[in-house]
N, C-alpha and C positions, 0 to 999 in steps of 0.2 A: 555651497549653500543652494538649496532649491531654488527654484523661479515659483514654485507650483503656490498656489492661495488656496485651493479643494483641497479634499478631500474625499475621495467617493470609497463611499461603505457597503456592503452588502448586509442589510438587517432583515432577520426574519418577520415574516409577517402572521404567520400563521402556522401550526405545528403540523406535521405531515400525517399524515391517518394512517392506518396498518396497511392498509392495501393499494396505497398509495405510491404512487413512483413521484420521488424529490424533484420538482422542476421550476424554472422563473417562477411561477403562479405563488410562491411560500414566501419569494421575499422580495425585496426594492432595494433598489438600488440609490443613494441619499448620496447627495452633495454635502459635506459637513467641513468647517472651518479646518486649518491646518492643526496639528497639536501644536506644544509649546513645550520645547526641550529644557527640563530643569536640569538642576546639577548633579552631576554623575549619570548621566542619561544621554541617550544619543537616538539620533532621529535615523529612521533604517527606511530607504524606498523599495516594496515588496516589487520583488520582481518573477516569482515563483512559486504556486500554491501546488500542495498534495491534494490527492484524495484518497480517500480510505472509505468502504463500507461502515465502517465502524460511525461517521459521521453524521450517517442517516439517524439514530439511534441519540444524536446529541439533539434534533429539532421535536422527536416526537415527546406525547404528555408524558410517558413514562421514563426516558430519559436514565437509563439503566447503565448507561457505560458511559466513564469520561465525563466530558462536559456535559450541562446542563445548560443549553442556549433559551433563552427567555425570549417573550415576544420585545420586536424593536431592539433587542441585540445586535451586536454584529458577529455575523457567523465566524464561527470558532473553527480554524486551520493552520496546519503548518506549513509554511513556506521558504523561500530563501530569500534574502534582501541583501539590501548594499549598505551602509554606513553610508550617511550623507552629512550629518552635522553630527560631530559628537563632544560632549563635556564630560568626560570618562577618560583619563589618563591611559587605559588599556586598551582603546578600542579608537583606529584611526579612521578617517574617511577615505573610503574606497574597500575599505576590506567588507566580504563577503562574509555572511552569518545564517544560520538556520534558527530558527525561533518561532514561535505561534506566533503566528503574526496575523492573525485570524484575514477574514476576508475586506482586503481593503489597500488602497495607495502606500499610507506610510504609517508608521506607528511610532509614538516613542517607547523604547524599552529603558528597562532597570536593569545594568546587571548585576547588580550588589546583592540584587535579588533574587535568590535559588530558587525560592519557593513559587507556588502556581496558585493564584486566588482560586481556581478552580478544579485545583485537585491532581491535575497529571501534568506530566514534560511542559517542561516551559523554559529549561533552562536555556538560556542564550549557549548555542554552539561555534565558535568560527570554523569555518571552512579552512584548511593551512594551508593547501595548492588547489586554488579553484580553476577549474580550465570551462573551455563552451567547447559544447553546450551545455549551457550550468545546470539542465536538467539532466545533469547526469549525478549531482547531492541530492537527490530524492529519487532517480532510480538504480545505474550500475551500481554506484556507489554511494548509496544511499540507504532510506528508510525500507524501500520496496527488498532491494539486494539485500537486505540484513534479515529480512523477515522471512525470505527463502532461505537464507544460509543456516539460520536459526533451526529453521523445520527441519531441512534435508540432512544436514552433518550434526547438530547439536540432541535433537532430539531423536532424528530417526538412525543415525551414525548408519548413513547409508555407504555398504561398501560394496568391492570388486564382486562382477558377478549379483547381483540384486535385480531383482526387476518392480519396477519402481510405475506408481500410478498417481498423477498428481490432478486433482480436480481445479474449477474455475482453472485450467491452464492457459487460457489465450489472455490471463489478467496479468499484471506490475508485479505479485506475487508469484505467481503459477508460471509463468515464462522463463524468470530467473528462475524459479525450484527446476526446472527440467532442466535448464544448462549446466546447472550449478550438480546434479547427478548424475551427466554425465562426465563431468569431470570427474568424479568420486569413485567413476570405473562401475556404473551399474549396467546392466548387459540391457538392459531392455528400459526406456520409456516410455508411458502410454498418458498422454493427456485427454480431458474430459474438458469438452466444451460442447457451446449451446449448438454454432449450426456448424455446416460442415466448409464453410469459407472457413473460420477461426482454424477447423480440425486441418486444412491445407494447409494454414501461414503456419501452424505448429511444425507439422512434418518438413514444409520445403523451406521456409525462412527461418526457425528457432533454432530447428535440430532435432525434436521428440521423434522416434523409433514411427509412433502411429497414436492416431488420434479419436475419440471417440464422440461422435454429436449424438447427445443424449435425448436432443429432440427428435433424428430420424433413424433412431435406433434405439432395441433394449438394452440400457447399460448391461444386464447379465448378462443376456448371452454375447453382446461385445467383450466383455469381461473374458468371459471363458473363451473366444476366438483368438485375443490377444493375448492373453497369460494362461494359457490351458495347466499350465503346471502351479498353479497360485500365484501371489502375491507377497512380497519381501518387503514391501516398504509402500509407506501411501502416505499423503499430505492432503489433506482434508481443507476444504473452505465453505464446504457445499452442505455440509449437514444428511439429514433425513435420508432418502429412498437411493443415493449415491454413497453414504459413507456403509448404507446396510451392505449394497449389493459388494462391494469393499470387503469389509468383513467376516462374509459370508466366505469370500474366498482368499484369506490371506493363508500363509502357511506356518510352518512349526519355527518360533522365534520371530514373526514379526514385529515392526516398529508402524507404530502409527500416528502422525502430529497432527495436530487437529487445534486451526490458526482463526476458522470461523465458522459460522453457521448461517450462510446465508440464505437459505430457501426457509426458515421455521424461525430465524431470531425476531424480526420484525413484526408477527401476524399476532392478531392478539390472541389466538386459538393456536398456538404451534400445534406444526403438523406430529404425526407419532414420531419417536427415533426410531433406533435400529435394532429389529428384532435380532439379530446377529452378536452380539456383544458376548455372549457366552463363550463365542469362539475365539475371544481373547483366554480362556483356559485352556480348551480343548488344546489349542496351537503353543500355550506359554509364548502367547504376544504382550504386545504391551502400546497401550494408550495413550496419549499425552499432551495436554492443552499448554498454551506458552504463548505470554505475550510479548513483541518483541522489545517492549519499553523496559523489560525487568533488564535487558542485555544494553544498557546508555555504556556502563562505562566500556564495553566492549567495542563499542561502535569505530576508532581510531585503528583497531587491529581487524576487523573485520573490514573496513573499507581499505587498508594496506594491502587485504588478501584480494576484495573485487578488483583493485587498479592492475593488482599481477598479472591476475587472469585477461583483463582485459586485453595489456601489453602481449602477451603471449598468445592472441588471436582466438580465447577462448571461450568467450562471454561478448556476446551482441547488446548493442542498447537498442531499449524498446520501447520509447515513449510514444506514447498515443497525446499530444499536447493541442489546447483548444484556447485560440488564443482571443484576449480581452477576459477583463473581470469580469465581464457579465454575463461569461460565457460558465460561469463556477456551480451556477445548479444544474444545468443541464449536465455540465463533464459528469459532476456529479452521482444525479441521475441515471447516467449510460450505464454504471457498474453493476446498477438492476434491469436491465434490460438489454445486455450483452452487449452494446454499442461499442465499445473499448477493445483495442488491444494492444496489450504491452499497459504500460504504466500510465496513469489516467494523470494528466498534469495540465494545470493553465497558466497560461505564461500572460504577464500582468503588466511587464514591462522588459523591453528591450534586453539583453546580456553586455554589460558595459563593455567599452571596448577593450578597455586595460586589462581587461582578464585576458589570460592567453589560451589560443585554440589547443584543443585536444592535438 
């Protein structure tokens, strides 16, 4: 049983504007009484939040994807928790769980209850062998890993010999997609990031081939210095004037996954797309948006195949973690202004001891 009498929340205060970067300034931080666990219910202390782009998108008026966060809500995210009290025959204290646990100390959850008052994943997950550090259920082998695996082998079936271009690559996403294609036997990785610190940690810490900082250089003609003979495969997160220059240069049967849009989804004016699209016929490529929540029940055989990899030396963890709750709009924040690399995570509270190390 807790000791704890707070509860501290993060509530929005104010909806983010288009050209705005998410930061402290949108919400506060509240001291709110403990909940009160009914029956068939159990009390979960958050010890680990995600982030996702996609999040930004749950604060603003127009509120287009996922949640809809209202003012004086508490921000809506997924994290990992502990079971601390429970009145639920299936769910013991001490075992670890993933579940929206939006932003905040503890929650009670239902899990008799599938469904999500708000429309997406909600459902209560356990964890079956959790090791530390546990931020490795929301990146190796987690939400971030599955979202790359999703791209690189499900969509893009990237194989032997490919040469492969994955954008935002110094992000949770884009880090895992380049490890996860070189496994896959693609002859060449080239990653697209903002400056050329990220484009370094790509090449000598990840593993990518070679890396592209799209602020001190032309993506084209970096494009064509790097893959002179086209492109086989590309993962998309970036949208506009990077998925053209993309494109523009894939070759005959490429694969293209396309996971976000983050330079034109947010602005109330999106930028143009991509004049280039036509050469999905020219080449007989092929396009493909894909979210990775449609793959839940996959998620148990997917994170089977990251723990392999891992054992076998061949996938690195890459958590970028900032730690305190209060630290959750900036982490935030970072994913639009390059601050991040590797998997953007806050860690909320300690990794109990009982879990056993990696």
């Amino acid at each position: 049983m807790t000791k704890a009498t707070v509860n501290r929340q993060v509530q929005l205060t104010r909806f983010v504007g288009a050209d705005e970067v998410v930061s402290p300034d949108h919400f506060n931080v509240v001291a709110t009484p403990m909940p009160l666990v009914g029956d068939k219910q159990i009390l979960v202390k958050v010890l680990l939040l995600g982030t996702s782009p996609a999040q930004r998108m749950y604060i603003t008026e127009e509120r287009k994807f996922h949640f809809a966060v209202e003012i004086g809500d508490v921000m809506s995210g997924r994290g990992v928790a502990e079971v601390i009290v429970s009145n639920h025959p299936d769910y013991s204290v001490g075992e670890i769980i993933q579940a929206n646990t939006y932003w905040q100390d503890y929650i009670v959850l239902t899990p008799d209850d599938k469904t999500d008052p708000k429309g997406n994943v909600n459902t209560i997950q356990k964890v079956p062998t959790p090791v530390r550090p546990l931020t490795s259920v929301l990146g190796a082998f987690g939400q971030l890993a599955f979202t790359a695996l999703c791209g690189i082998v499900d969509v893009c079936d990237t194989k032997e010999g490919d040469v492969v271009v994955i954008t935002a690559a110094a992000g949770g996403v884009g880090s895992m997609a380049g490890q996860i294609a070189k496994i896959k036997g693609a002859k060449k990785v080239i990653g697209v990031a903002s400056t050329r610190k990220k484009c370094d940690w790509l090449v000598n810490e990840v593993g990518f081939d070679a890396a592209i900082s799209y602020k001190e250089e032309d993506i084209g003609e970096a494009l064509d210095r790097e893959c002179p003979d086209g492109i086989d495969v590309a993962l998309d997160s970036v949208g506009t004037y990077q998925l053209d220059a993309i494109l523009k240069r894939i070759r005959k049967n490429a694969r293209v996954g396309v996971v976000g849009w983050i330079t034109g989804e947010y602005q109330d004016v999106p930028p143009p797309g991509p004049a280039h699209y036509y050469n999905l016929i020219y080449q007989r490529a092929k396009m493909e948006g894909y979210v990775v929540w449609d793959h839940v029940a996959r998620f148990p055989e997917m994170e089977a195949q990251m723990r392999e990899w891992y054992k076998a030396g061949k996938i690195k963890m890459l958590d970028d973690v900032s730690d305190g709750l209060e630290s959750a709009p900036s982490a935030l924040g970072s994913l639009f202004t390059g601050g991040n690399m590797g998997g953007c995570i806050i860690r909320v509270a300690d990794d109990p001891e009982h879990v056993p190390q990696l």
